[in-house]
C-alpha positions in Angstrom: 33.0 11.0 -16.4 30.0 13.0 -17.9 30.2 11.8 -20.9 29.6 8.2 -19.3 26.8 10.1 -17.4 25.2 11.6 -20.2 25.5 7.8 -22.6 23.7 6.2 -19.0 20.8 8.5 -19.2 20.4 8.3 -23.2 21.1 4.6 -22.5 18.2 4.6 -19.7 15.6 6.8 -21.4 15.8 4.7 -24.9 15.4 1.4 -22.6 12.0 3.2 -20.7 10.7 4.2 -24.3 11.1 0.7 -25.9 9.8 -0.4 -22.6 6.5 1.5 -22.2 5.9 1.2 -25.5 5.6 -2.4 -25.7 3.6 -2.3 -22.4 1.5 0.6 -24.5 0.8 -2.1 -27.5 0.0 -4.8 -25.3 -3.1 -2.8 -23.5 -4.2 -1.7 -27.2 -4.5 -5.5 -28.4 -6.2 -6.3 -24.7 -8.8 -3.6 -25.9 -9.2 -4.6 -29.3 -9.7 -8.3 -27.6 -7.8 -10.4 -30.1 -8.5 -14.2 -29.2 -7.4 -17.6 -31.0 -8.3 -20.9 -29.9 -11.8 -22.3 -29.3 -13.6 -24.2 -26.2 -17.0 -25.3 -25.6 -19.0 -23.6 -23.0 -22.4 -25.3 -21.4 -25.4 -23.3 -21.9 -29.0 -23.3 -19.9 -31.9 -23.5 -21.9 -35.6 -23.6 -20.3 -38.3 -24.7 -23.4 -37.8 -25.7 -27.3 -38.2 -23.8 -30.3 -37.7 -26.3 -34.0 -37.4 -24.5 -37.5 -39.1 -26.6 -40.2 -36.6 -26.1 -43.3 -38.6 -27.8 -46.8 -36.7 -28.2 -49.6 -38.7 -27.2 -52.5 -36.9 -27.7 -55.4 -38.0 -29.3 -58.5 -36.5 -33.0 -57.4 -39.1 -32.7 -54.9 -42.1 -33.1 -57.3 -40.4 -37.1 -57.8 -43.3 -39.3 -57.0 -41.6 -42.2 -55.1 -42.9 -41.7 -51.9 -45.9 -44.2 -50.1 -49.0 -44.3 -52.2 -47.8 -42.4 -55.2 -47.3 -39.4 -53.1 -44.5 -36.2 -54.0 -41.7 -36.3 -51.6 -42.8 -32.5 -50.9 -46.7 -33.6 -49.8 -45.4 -36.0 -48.0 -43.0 -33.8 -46.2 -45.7 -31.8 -46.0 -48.2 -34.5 -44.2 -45.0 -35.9 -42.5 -45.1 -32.2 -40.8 -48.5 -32.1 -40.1 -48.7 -35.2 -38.0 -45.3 -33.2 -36.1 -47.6 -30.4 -35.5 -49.9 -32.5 -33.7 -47.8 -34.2 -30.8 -46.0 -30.2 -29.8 -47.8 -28.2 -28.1 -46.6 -25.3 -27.0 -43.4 -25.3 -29.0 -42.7 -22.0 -31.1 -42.1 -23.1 -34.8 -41.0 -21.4 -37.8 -40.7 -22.3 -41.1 -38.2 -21.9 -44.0 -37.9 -22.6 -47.6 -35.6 -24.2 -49.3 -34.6 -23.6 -52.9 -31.4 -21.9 -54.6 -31.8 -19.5 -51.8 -33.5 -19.6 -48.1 -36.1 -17.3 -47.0 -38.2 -17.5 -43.8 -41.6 -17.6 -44.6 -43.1 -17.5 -41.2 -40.6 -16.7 -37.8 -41.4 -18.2 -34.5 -44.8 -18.7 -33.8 -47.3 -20.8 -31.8 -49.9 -20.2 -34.4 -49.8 -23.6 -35.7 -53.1 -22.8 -38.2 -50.8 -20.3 -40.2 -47.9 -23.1 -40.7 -50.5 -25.6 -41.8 -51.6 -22.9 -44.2 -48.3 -22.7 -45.9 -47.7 -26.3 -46.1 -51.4 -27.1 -48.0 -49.1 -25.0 -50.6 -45.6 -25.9 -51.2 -44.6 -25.7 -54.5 -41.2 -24.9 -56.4 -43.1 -21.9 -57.6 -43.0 -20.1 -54.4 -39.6 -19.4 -55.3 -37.9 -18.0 -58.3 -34.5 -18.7 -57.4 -33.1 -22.1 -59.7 -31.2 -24.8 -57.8 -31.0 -26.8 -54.8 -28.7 -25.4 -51.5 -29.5 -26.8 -48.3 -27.1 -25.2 -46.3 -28.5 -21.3 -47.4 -32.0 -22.8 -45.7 -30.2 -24.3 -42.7 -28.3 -20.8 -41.9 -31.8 -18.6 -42.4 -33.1 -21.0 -39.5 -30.4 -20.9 -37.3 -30.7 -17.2 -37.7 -34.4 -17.3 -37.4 -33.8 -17.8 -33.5 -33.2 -14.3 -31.7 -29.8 -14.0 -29.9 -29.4 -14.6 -26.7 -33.0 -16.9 -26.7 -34.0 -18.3 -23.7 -35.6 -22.1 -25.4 -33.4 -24.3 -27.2 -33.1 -24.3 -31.1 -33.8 -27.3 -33.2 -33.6 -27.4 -36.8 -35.5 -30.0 -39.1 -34.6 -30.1 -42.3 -36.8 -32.0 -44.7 -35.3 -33.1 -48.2 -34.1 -35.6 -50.8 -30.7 -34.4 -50.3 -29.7 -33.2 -53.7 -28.1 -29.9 -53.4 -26.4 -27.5 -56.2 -24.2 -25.4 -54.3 -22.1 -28.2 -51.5 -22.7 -26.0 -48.4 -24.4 -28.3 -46.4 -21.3 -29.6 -44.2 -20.3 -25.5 -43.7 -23.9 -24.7 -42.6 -24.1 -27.9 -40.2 -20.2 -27.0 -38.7 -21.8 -23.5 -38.0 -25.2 -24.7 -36.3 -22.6 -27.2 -33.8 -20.8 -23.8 -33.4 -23.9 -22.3 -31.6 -25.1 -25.7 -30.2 -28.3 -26.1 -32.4 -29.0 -30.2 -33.2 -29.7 -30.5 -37.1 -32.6 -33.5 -37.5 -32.4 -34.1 -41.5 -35.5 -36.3 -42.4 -34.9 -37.6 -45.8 -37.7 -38.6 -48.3 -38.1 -40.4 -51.8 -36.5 -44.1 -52.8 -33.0 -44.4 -53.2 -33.5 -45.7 -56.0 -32.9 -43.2 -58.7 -36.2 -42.3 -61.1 -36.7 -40.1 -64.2 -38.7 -37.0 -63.4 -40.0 -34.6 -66.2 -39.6 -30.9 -65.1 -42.7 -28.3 -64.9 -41.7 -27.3 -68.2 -42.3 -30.5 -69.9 -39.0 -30.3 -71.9 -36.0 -31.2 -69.3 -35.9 -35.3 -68.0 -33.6 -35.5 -65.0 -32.7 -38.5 -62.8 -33.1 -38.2 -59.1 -33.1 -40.2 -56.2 -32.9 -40.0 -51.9 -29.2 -39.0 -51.7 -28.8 -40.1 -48.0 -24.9 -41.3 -48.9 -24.3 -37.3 -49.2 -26.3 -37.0 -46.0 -24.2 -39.7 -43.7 -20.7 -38.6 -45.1 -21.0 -35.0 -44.2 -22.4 -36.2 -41.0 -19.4 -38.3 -40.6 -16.9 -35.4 -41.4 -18.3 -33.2 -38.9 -18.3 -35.7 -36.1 -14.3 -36.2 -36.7 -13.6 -32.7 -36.4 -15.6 -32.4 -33.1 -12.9 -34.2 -30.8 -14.2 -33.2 -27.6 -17.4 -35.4 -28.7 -19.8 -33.3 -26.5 -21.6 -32.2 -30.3 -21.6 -36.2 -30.9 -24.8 -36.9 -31.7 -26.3 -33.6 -32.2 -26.6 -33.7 -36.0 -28.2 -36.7 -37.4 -30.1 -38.6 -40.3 -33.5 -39.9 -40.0 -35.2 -41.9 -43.2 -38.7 -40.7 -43.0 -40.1 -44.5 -44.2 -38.4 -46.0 -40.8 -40.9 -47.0 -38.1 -40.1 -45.0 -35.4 -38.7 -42.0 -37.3 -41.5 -39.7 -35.8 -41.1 -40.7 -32.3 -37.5 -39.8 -32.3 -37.8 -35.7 -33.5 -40.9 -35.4 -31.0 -38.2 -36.8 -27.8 -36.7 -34.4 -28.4 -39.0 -31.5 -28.3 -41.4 -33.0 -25.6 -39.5 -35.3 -23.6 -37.3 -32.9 -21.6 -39.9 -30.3 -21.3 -42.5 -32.7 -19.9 -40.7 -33.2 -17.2 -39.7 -29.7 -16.4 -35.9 -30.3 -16.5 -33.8 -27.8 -17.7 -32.0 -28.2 -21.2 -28.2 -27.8 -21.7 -26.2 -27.6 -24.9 -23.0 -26.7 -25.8 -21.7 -23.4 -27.7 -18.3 -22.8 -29.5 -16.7 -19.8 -27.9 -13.4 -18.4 -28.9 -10.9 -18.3 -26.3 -10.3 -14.6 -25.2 -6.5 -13.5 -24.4 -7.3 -10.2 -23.2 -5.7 -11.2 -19.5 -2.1 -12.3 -21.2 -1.8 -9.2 -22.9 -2.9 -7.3 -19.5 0.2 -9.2 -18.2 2.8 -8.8 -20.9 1.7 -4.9 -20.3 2.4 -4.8 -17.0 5.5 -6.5 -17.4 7.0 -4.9 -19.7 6.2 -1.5 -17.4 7.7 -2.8 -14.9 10.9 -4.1 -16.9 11.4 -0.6 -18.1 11.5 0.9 -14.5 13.7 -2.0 -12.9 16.3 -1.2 -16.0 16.4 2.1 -15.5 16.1 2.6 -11.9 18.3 -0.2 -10.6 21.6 -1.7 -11.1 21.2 -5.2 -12.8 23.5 -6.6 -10.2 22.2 -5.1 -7.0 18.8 -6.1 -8.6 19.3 -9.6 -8.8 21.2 -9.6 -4.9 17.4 -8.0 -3.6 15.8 -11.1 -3.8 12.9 -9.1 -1.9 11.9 -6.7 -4.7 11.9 -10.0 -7.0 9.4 -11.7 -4.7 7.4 -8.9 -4.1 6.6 -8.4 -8.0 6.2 -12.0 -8.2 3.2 -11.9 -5.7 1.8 -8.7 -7.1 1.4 -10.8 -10.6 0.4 -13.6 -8.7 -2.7 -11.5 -6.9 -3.5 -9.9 -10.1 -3.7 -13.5 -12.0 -5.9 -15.1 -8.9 -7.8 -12.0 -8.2 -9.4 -12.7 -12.1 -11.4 -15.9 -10.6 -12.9 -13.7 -7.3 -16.3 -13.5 -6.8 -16.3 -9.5 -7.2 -14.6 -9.6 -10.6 -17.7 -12.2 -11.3 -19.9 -9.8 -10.3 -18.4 -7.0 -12.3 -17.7 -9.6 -15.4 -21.6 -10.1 -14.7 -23.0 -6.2 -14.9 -20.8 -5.4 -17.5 -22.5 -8.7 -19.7 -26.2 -6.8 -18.2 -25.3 -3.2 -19.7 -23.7 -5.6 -22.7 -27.4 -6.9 -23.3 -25.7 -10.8 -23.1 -28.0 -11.8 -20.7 -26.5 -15.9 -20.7 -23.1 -14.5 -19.6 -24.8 -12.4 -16.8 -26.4 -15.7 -15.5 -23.5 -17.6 -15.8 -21.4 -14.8 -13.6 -23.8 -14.2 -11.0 -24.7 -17.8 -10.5 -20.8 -18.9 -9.7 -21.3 -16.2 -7.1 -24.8 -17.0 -5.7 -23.9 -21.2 -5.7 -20.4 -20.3 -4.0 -20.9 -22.2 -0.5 -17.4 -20.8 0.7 -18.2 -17.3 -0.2 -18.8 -15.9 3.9 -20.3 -12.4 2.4 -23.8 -12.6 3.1 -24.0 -9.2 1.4 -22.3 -10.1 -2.0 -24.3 -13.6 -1.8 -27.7 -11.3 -1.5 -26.2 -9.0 -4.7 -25.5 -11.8 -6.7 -29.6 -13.7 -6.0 -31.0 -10.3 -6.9 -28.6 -9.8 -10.0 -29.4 -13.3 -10.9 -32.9 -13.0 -10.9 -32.8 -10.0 -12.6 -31.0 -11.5 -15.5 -33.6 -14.2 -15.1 -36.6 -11.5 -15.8 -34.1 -10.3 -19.2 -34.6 -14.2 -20.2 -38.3 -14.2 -19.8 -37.8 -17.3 -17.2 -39.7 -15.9 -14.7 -40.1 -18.9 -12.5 -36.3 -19.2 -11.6 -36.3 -15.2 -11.3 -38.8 -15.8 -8.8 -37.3 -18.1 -7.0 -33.8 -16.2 -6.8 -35.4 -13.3 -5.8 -37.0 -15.4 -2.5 -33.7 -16.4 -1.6 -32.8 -12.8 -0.5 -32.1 -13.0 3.2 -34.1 -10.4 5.5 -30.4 -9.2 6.5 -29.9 -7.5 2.7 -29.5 -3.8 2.5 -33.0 -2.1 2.1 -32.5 -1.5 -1.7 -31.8 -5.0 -2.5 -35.1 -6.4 -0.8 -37.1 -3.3 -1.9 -36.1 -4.2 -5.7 -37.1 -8.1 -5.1 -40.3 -7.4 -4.0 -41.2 -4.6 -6.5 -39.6 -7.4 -9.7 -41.8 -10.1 -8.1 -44.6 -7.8 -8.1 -43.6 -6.4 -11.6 -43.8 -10.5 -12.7 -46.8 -11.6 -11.4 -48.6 -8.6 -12.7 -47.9 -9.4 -15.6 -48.9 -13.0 -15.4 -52.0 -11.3 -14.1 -51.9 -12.5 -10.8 -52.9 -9.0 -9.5 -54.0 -10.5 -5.6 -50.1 -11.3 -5.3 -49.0 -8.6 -6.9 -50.7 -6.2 -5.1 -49.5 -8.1 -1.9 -45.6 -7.3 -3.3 -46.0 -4.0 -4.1 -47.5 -3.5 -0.4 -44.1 -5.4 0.9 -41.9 -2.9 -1.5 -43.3 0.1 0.1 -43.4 -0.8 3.4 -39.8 -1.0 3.2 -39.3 2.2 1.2 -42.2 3.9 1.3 -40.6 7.0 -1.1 -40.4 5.0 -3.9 -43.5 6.0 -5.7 -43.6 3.7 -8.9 -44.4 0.8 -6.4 -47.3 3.1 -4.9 -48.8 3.2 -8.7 -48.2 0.0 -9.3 -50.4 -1.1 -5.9 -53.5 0.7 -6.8 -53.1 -0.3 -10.5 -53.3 -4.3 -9.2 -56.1 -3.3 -6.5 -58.1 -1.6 -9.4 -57.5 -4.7 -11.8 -58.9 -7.3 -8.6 -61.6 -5.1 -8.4 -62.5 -5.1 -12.1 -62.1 -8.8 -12.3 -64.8 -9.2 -9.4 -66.8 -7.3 -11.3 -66.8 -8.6 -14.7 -67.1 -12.1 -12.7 -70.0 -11.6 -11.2 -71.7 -9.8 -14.6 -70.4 -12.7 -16.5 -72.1 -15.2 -14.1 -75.9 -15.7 -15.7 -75.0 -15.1 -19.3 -72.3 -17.8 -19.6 -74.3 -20.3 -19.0 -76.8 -18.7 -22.1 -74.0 -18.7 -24.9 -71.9 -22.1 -24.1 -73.6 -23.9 -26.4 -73.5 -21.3 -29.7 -70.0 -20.2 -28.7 -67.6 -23.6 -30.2 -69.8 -23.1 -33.8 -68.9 -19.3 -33.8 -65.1 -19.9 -32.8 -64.8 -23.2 -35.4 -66.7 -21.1 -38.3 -64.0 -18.0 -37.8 -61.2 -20.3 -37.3 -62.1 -22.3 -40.7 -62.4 -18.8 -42.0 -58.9 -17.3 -41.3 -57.4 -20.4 -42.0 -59.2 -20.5 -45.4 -58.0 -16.7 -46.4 -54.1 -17.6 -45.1 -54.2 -20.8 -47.7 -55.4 -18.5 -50.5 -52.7 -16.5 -49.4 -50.2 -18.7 -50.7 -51.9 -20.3 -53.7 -52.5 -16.6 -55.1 -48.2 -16.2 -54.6 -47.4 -18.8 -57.0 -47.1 -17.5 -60.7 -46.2 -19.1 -63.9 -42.4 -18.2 -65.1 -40.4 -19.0 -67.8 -37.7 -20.7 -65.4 -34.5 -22.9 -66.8 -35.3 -25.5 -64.7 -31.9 -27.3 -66.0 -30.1 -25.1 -63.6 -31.5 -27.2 -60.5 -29.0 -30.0 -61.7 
């Protein structure tokens, strides 16, 4: 009789170990957040931002575009007449060659692009070859993470490439939902072309065969079809071409609509292995603890661990483990998941909590502020009913001050600040901030009503002052890049 007593407990106590260790394993790979599996998740962008990416290697000196031009000027000019119809847009421009290097980031400083493209030349680069797909990555890297506009690459080229990584650098721009615009230039038509050293004849032409296929191949492997579309081919001699690139960085924004594109997440799996944890800890205790048969007879216990998965599962879609998904993206820094959170919550029309409705608005517009979209952070913050705790209207009037100060509207944000104290009146960065935006009204009246006679004196000498110093600085930024080419003994073989 022991001896069956003692092999029960061995019996039982190798069962719990097995048990809880599996259940231990399975929180471990929760943590570690193992995923497989990819879907595509929509994405709110407010704005455009387009990387200029010029190929500049030596195929580009071929003279086969209009009017005897290089197909590099006329990318160049091709640019320049871009330049013209986007204002507003950030830009930044890469270069092309065996390599890619980002010559200027994002900037609305369109004096200091045109600069660089008076200047392209194969020399601004040592590196021998031709790889598209290195320039396409540095611009898709060239916009900051978690970027409030959407990304647009051009790419400007013959299409002859070295290296083959164009389709891997286009499949990871669809990834992140940035559209690819490759303008192509030359004849297609294939033309000798004497390299800079005077030695090596080469035969190039507009490859836009290479261009379409790898087009084609990504579009099969997006099945969804939601990327369809967002990486295409334009032949710069087509009527029309133009148009096309600047619909899509005006057309949207002129009409203040908001922009949404599509992202490649992978799918996380962190809840199934939560799951298999918690069963197997509770397999190991109904083993040990109960008799299989009696177990099976108390259909009760069954059903009761059956509802407790069943409330854990559900509970994952509530609006408070949005709201906790939500802070945990703020302190995270992923300000787009944060949105994404707190506006299920805020937008929930069944949600009866007034109180969780008011946290979400005020999370919501916070996360707004992180994304620099300060009109929607505005607006959220307005939604706040008068019923919200103290704290939560104190911090929407003291962010809407915060925003319009900095806008320098300083009449309304002195008028906030007022609003914030009035409803806690210990806080005392809302008291500096008040007399800070009653100072800067009062130095603005001031400096208006100095400014009043003499204006009127200097309009006319001011535009000759301003156009003299602009031709000036834009003068010094082309030399700039004329004094960085140099002669080198290059094998220019190696770009074929």
């Amino acid at each position: 009789m022991n001896s069956n007593i003692n092999y029960k407990i061995k019996k039982n106590a190798i069962v719990r170990f097995v048990c809880n260790g599996l259940a231990f394993i399975m929180l471990i790979l929760a943590y570690l957040g193992f995923s497989w599996g990819e879907y595509l998740s929509p994405v709110q962008k407010s704005g455009v931002a387009v990387s200029f990416v010029f190929d500049i290697s030596n195929s580009m000196l071929a003279k086969d575009c209009p009017q005897n031009t290089s197909r590099l000027q006329a990318s160049a000019i091709y640019a320049k007449k871009l330049l013209q119809h986007i204002d507003s847009t950030s830009v930044s421009v890469v270069l092309a060659k065996g390599d890619g290097v980002l010559a200027i980031p994002l900037t609305e400083d369109y004096a200091q692009v045109e600069s660089l493209l008076d200047s392209l030349s194969p020399s601004l680069m040592t590196v021998p070859g031709s790889s598209l797909g290195k320039g396409i990555l540095v611009a898709k890297d060239s916009f900051p993470q978690n970027y409030s506009r959407a990304g647009r690459i051009f790419v400007f080229t013959d299409g002859e490439e070295t290296d083959n990584q164009l389709i891997t650098a286009l499949e990871e721009c669809v990834k992140f939902g940035i559209p690819v615009s490759i303008i192509g230039f030359g004849n297609e038509v294939e033309s000798d072309l004497v390299l800079p050293d005077k030695v090596t004849k080469v035969k190039t032409a507009l490859r836009s065969k290479n261009i379409i296929g790898a087009i084609e191949k990504i579009n099969k492997k997006d099945k969804s079809g939601k990327n369809q579309g967002n990486i295409i081919y334009i032949n710069s001699n087509v009527y029309g071409s133009a148009s096309k690139l600047i619909n899509q960085l005006v057309s949207k924004k002129s009409k203040n609509e908001k922009i949404f594109t599509y992202e490649t997440k992978p799918v996380p799996r962190y809840k199934l292995f939560l799951f298999f944890a918690i069963m197997f800890f509770v397999l190991g205790y109904i083993l040990t603890e109960f008799e299989l048969k009696r177990f099976l007879v108390k259909s009760k216990f069954i059903n009761s661990v059956i509802v407790f998965v069943c409330i854990f599962l559900t509970g994952c879609n509530s609006d408070t483990y949005n709201i906790l998904q939500g802070t945990i993206a703020w302190h995270n820094k992923d300000y787009k998941v944060s949105v994404a959170k707190y506006k299920d919550v805020a937008e929930n029309k069944e949600n009866e909590n007034s109180f969780v409705q008011d946290y979400a608005l005020y999370n919501l517009g916070a996360s707004y502020s992180m994304l620099n979209e300060e009109k929607s952070a505005i607006e959220k913050f307005s939604q706040i009913s008068s019923d919200s705790p103290k704290s939560v209207q104190y911090g929407a009037f003291y962010n809407m001050g915060v925003i319009h100060f900095k806008n320098g509207e300083y009449d309304l944000a002195k008028d906030l600040f007022k609003q914030a104290i009035q409803i806690d009146n210990t806080k005392i960065e809302a008291k500096i901030n008040m007399e800070l935006s009653i100072k800067m009204v009062q130095a603005e009246v001031k400096q208006n009503q100095s400014e009043a006679v003499p204006a009127a004196e200097s309009k006319e000498k001011m535009p000759d002052m301003e156009d003299a110093l602009f031709e000036h600085i834009k003068e010094q930024d082309k030399k700039q890049w004329k004094n960085s080419e140099e002669n080198q003994n290059i094998d220019y073989s190696l770009d074929y």
